[in-house]
C-alpha positions as CSV (number, residue, x, y, z in Angstrom):
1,X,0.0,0.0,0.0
2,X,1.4,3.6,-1.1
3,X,0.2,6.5,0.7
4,X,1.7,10.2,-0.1
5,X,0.3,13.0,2.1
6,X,1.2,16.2,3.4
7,X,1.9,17.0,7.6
8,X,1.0,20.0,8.7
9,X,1.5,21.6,12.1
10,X,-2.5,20.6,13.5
11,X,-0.9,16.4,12.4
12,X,2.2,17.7,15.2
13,X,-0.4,19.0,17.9
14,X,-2.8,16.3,17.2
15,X,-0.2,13.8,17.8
16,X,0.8,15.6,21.6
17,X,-2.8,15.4,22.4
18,X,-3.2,12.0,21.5
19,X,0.1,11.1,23.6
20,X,-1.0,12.9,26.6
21,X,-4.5,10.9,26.7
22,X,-3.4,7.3,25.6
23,X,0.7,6.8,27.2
24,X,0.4,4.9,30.3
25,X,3.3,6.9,31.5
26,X,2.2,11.0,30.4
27,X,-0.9,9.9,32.0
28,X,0.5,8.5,35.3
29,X,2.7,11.3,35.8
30,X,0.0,13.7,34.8
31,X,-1.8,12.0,38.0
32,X,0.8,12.2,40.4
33,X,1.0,15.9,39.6
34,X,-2.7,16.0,40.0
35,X,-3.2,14.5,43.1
36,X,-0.1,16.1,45.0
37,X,-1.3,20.1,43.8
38,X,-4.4,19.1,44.8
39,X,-3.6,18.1,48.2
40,X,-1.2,21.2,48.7
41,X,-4.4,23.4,47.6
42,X,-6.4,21.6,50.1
43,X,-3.9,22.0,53.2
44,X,-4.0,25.8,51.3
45,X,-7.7,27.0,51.7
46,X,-7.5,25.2,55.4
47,X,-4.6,27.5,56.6
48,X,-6.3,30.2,55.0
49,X,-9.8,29.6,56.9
50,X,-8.9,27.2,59.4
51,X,-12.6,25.3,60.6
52,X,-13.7,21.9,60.9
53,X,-17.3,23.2,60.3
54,X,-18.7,20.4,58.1
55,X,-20.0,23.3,55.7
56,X,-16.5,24.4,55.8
57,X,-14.5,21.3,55.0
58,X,-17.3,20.7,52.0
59,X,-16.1,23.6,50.8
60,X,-12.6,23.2,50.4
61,X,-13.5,19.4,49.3
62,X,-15.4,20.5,46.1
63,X,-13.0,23.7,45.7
64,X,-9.8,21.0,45.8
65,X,-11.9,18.6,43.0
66,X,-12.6,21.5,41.1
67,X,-8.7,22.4,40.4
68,X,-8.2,18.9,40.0
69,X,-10.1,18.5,37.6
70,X,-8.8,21.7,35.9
71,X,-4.9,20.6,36.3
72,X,-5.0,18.0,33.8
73,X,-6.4,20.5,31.4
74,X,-3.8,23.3,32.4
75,X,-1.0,20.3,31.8
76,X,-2.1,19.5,27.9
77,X,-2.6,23.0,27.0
78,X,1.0,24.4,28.3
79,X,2.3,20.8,26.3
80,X,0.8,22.0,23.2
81,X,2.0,25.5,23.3
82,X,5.2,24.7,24.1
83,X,5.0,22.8,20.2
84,X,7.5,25.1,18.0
85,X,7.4,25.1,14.9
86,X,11.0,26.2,13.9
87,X,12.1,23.0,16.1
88,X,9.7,20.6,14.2
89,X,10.0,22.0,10.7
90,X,11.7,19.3,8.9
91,X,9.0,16.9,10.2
92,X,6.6,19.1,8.2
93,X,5.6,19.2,4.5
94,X,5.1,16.2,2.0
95,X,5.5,12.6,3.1
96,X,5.2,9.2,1.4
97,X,5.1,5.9,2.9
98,X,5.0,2.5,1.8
99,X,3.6,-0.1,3.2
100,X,4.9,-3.7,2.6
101,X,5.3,-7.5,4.9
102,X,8.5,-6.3,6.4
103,X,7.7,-3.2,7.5
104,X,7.0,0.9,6.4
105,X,9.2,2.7,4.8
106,X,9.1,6.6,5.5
107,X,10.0,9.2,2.5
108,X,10.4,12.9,4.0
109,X,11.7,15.3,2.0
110,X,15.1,16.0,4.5
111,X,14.9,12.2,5.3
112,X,14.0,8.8,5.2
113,X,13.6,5.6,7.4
114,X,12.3,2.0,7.9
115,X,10.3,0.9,10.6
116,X,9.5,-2.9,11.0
117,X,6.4,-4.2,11.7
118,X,7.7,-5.6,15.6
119,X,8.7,-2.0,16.2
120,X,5.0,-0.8,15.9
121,X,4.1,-0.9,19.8
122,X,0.4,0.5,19.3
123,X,-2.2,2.1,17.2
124,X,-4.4,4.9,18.2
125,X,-6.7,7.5,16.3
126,X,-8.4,10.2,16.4
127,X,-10.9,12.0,14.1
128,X,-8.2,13.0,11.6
129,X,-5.6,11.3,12.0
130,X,-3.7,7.6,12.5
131,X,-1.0,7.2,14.9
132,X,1.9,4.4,14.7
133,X,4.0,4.7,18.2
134,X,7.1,2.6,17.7
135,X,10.1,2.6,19.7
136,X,11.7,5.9,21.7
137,X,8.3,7.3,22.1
138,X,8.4,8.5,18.1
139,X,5.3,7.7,16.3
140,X,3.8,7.7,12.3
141,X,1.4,10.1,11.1
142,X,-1.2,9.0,8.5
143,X,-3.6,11.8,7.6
144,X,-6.8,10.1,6.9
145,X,-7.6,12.6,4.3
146,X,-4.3,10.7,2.6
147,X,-5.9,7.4,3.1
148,X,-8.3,6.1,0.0
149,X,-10.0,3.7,2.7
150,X,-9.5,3.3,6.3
151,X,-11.0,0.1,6.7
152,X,-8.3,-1.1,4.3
153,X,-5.7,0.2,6.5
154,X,-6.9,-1.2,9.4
155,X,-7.2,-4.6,8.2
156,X,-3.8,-4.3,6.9
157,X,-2.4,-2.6,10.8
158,X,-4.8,-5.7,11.9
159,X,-2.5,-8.5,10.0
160,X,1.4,-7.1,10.3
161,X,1.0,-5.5,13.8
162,X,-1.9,-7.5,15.6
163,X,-5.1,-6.9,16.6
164,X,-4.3,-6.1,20.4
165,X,-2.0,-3.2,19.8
166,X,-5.2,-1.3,18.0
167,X,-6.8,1.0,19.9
168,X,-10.3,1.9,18.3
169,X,-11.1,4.7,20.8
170,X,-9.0,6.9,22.1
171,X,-9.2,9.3,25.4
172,X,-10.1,12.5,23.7
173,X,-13.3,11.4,22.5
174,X,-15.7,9.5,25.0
175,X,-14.5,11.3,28.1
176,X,-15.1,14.8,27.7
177,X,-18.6,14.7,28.5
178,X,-18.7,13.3,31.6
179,X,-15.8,15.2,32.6
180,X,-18.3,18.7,31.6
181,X,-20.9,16.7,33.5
182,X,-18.6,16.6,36.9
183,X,-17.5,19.9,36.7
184,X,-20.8,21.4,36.4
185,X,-22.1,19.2,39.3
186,X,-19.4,20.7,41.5
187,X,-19.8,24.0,40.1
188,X,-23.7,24.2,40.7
189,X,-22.4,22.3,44.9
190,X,-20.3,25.2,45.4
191,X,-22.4,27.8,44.9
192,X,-24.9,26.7,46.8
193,X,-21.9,25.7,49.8
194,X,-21.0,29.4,49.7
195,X,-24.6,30.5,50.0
196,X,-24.9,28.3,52.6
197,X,-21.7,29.5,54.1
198,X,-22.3,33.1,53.7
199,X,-25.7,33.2,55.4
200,X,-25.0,30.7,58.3
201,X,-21.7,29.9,58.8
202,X,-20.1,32.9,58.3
203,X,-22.0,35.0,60.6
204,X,-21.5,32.4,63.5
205,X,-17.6,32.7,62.7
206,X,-18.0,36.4,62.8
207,X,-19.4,36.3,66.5
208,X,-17.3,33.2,67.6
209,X,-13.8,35.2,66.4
210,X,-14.8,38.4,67.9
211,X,-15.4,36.3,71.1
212,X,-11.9,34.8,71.2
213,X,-10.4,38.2,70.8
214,X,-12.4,39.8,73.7
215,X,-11.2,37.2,75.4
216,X,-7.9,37.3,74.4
217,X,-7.4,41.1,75.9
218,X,-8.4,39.6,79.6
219,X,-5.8,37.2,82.1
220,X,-7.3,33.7,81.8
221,X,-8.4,32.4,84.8
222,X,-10.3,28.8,83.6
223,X,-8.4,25.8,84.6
224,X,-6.6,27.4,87.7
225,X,-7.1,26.1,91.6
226,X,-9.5,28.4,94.0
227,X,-6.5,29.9,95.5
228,X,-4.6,31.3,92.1
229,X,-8.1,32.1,91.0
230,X,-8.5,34.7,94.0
231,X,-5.0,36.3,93.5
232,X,-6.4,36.8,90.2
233,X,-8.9,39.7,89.1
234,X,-11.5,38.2,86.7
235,X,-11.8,40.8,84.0
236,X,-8.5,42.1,84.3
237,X,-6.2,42.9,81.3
238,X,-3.1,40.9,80.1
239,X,0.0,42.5,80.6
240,X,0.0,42.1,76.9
241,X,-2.6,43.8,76.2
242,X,-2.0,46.5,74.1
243,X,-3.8,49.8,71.7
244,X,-3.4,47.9,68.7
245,X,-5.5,44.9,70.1
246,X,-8.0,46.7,71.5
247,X,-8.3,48.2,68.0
248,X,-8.6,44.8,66.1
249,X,-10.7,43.7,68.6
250,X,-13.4,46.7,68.0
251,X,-12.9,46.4,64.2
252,X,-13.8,42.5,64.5
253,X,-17.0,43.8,67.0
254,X,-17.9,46.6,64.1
255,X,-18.4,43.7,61.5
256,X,-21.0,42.2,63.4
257,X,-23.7,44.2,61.9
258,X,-27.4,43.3,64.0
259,X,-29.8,45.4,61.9
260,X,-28.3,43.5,58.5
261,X,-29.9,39.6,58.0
262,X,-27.0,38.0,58.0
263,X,-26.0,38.9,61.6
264,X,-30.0,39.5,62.4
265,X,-30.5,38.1,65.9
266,X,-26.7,39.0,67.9
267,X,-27.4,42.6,69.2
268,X,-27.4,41.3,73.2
269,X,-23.8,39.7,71.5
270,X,-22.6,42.8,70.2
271,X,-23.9,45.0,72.8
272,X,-21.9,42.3,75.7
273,X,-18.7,42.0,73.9
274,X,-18.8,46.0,73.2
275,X,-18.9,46.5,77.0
276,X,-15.8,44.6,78.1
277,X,-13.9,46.2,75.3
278,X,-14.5,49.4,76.6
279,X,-13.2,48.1,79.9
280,X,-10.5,47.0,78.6
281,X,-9.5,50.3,77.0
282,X,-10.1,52.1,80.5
283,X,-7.4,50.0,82.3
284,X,-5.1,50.2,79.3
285,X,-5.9,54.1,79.6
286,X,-5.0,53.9,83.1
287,X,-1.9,51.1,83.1
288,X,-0.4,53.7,80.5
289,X,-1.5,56.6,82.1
290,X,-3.4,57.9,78.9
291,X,-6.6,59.3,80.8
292,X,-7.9,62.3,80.1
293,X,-7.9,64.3,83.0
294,X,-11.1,65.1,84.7
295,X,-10.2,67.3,87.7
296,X,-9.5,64.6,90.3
297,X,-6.1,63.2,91.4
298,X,-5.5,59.9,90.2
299,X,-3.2,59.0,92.6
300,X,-5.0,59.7,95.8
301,X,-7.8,57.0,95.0
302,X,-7.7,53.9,97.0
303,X,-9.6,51.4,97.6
304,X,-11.6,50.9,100.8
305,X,-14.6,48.8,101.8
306,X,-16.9,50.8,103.0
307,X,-20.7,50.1,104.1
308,X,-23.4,49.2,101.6
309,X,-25.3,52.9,102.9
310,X,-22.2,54.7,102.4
311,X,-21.8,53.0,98.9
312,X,-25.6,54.0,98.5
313,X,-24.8,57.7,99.5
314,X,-21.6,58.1,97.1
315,X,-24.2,57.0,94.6
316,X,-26.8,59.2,95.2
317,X,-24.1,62.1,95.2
318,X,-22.8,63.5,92.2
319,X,-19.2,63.6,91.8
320,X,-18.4,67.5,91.0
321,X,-16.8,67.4,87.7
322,X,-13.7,70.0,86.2
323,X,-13.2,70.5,82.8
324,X,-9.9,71.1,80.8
325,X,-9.5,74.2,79.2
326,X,-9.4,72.1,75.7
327,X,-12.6,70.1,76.3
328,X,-15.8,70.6,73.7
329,X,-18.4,72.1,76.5
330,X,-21.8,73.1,76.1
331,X,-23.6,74.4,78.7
332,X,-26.3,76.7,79.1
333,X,-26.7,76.8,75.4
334,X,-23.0,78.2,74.8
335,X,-20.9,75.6,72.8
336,X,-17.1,76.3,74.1
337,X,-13.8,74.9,71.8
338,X,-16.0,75.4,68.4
339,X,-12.8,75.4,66.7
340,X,-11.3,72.4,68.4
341,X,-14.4,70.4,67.5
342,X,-14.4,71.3,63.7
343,X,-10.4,70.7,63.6
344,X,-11.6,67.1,64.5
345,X,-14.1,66.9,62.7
346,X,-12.0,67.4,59.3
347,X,-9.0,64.8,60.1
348,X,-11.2,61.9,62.1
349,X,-11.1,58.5,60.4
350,X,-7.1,60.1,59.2
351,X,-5.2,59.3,61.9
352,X,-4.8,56.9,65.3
353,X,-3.9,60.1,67.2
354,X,-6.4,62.6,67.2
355,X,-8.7,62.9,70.2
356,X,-11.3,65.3,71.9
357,X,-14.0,65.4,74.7
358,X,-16.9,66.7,74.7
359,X,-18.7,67.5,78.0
360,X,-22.8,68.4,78.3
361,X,-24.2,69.8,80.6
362,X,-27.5,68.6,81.3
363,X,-29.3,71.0,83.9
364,X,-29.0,69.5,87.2
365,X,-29.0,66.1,86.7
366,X,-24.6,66.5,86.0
367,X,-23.0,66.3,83.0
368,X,-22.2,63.3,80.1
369,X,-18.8,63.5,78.8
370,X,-17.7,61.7,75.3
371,X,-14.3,60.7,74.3
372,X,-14.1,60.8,70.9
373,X,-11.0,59.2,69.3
374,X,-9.9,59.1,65.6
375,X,-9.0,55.7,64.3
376,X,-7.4,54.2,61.2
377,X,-6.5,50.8,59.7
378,X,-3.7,50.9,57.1
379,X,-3.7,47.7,55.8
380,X,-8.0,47.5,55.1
381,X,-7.3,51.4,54.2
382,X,-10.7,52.1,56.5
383,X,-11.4,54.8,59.5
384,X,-13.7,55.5,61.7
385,X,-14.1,57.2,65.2
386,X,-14.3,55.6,68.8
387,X,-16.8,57.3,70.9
388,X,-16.9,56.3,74.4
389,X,-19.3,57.3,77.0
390,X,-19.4,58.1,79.9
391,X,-22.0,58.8,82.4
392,X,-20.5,58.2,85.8
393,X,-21.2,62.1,86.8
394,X,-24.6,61.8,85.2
395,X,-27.9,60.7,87.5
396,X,-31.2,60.1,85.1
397,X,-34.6,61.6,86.3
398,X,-36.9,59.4,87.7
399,X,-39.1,58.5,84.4
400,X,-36.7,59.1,82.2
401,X,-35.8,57.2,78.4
402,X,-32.8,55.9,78.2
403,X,-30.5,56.8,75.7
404,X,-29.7,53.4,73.8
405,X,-26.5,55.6,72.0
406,X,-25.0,55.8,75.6
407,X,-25.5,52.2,76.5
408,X,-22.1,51.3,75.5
409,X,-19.2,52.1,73.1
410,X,-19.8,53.3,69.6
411,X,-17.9,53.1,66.6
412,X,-19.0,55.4,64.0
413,X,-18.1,56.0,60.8
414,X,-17.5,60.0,60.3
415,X,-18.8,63.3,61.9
416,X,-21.0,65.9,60.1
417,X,-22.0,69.5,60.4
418,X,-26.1,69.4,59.6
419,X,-26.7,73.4,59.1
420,X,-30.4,72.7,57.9
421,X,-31.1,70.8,61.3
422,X,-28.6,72.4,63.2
423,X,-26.7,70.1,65.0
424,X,-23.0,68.3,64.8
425,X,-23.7,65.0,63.8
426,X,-21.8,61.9,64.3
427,X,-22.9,59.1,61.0
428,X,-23.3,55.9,60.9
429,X,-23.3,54.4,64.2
430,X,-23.7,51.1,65.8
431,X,-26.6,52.1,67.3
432,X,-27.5,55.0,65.1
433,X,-27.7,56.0,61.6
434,X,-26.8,59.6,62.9
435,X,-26.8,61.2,66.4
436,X,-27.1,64.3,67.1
437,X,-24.3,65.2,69.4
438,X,-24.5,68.8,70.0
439,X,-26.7,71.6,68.7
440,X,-25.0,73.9,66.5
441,X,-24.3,78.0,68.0
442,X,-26.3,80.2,66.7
């Protein structure tokens, strides 16, 4: 049988294809390098988002199958690009063989060979083309287009090389749609995982995380004997403990969002965990000796047990309070420090060092101070200020609503001057869209 043809480069990059999906060896190798990548993803997205939540795991399961699945693909395309065509060139162009009992004999235009029938380890195909793989991994192209009948030619393969060395399907053709199947399947399992994730998982991380980091600001006392446990102060910071912590720690509380559904249902949480941080920052205020002064002498308090009516009277009594000359007051309608407030006002959410008080005067029921505190996070490139306050020289009438803003510490996103309403605002609060903190001066 005489068959003249002409290769092309598509006959070199059909050929790769074909090796890569019927050798034994590509494909064994190509699964070895499969299932290690896969693993190192898998340890990957755990070290990333470490949880044993079954949710969780499913997750990085079907994420792990899902670049599996996509390495052998990654593998064949990278094998066919790196085809040159300068390399191969003298393989290319017209071609005759002939085809006789001892063997084929090859006729290239640079060159010429004879490979025996023995030689001929298999015989694949695919919709174009014939392959002969013989010995060194080198194998014959016959372009079916240069064959007048392909039934002839496999009768004759049939007879010189055997009937066992013909393959009559080859990889590429009957597994690509089940492979599409599976990766769809996953697809459409992730998607809903993450949903899953996202609306039920995630928020329960969200809480349990800014948990752990609340309780990471305090000396643990679990696990300890009776007597260690009473040398210790429950609620007391670590020596640790530091500014930067208590930051994290308020930015972790901030995500926790109650009025959005995904967190629906954690205010009490929130409002709990937002409490002890804002102890924590007073003993870090007064370990450093960062308090603000308030016109008593820190270091004449100590601590004495007295009687539960003197504790009553102490309580009924309001502390008298002294203002710095820098605070924000307003009292009796006369806002004091305009300029220092507004100066704020323009650089808070810039910086991690800016800081004023405000002090209101409310009649004669005392007075409810504010710290207010610019903060800033480089890295998520986000600010926002720390309001904290306090109402310790402030005693509520009798009947009166209390303010839910003063409950507890506030993070709030920036401060505004409302002219048409007339008040200094502060925006997008935990507990407030806007607050208004104090009236604008006429």
């Amino acid at each position: 049988m005489h068959i003249k043809g002409e290769l092309t480069y598509d006959n070199l990059v059909s050929l790769q294809k074909d090796f890569l999906n019927t050798s034994d060896k590509a494909k064994k190798r190509i699964n070895i390098l499969t299932i290690t990548s896969a693993g190192i993803v898998f340890v990957l997205l755990f070290l990333i988002q470490p949880s044993f939540h079954p949710v969780q795991i499913a997750i990085n399961l079907v994420l792990t199958f899902l670049f599996a699945l996509l390495v052998p693909v990654i593998i064949r395309h990278n094998a066919v690009r790196g085809l040159k065509r300068d390399v191969h060139s003298k393989k290319l162009g017209p071609f005759s063989l002939h085809l006789t009992e001892e063997g084929i004999d090859v006729q290239r235009e640079y060159s010429s060979k004879h490979v025996a029938w023995k030689e001929i380890q298999r015989v694949t195909a695919d919709d174009a083309n014939f392959f002969l793989y013989h010995v060194n991994q080198s194998a014959i192209i016959i372009p079916r287009n240069a064959v007048k009948s392909d039934t002839e030619l496999i009768e004759l393969l049939s007879t010189y090389v055997g009937e066992s060395k013909i393959e009559t399907k080859t990889g590429a053709s009957y597994n690509r749609k089940p492979k599409r199947a599976v990766f769809s399947v996953l697809i459409i399992a992730l998607v809903l995982l993450v949903g899953v994730h996202y609306y039920y998982i995630k928020p329960q991380n969200d809480v349990a995380r800014a948990v752990q980091m609340v309780d990471d600001l305090f000396v643990e006392v679990d696990g300890k004997s009776d007597s260690e446990k009473n040398d210790e102060t429950p609620g007391k910071i670590k020596e640790s403990t530091d500014q930067e912590q208590i930051d994290q720690t308020r930015k972790a509380i901030a995500k926790i969002d109650p009025d959005n559904g995904e967190h629906g249902g954690y205010s009490i949480a929130v409002l709990g965990l937002s409490l002890t941080v804002n102890d924590a920052q007073k003993q870090l205020d007064k370990r450093e000796g960062n308090q603000i002064s308030d016109g008593t002498n820190k270091d004449s308090s100590t601590e004495s047990k007295d009687d539960p009516l003197e504790e009553q009277d102490k309580e009924d009594t309001l502390i008298e309070f002294t203002p710095n000359e820098k605070d924000v007051i307003l009292k009796d309608n006369v806002l004091k420090n305009k300029d220092i407030l507004e100066d704020f006002m323009k650089v808070a959410g810039e910086n991690n060092e800016s800081q004023i008080r405000v002090v209101k005067y409310v009649k004669s029921q005392g007075v409810i101070i504010y710290e207010l505190k610019s903060r800033y996070d480089a890295n998520a490139d986000e600010g926002w200020i720390s309001v904290d306050p306090d109402l310790s020289h402030y005693k509520p009438t009798e009947n009166e609503v209390q303010d839910v803003f003063n409950n507890a510490p506030q993070q709030c996103g920036y401060m505004s001057k409302d002219k048409i309403e007339g008040y200094y605002k502060l925006n997008k609060c935990r507990t407030n869209w806007e607050y208004r903190l104090l009236p604008i001066p006429k």
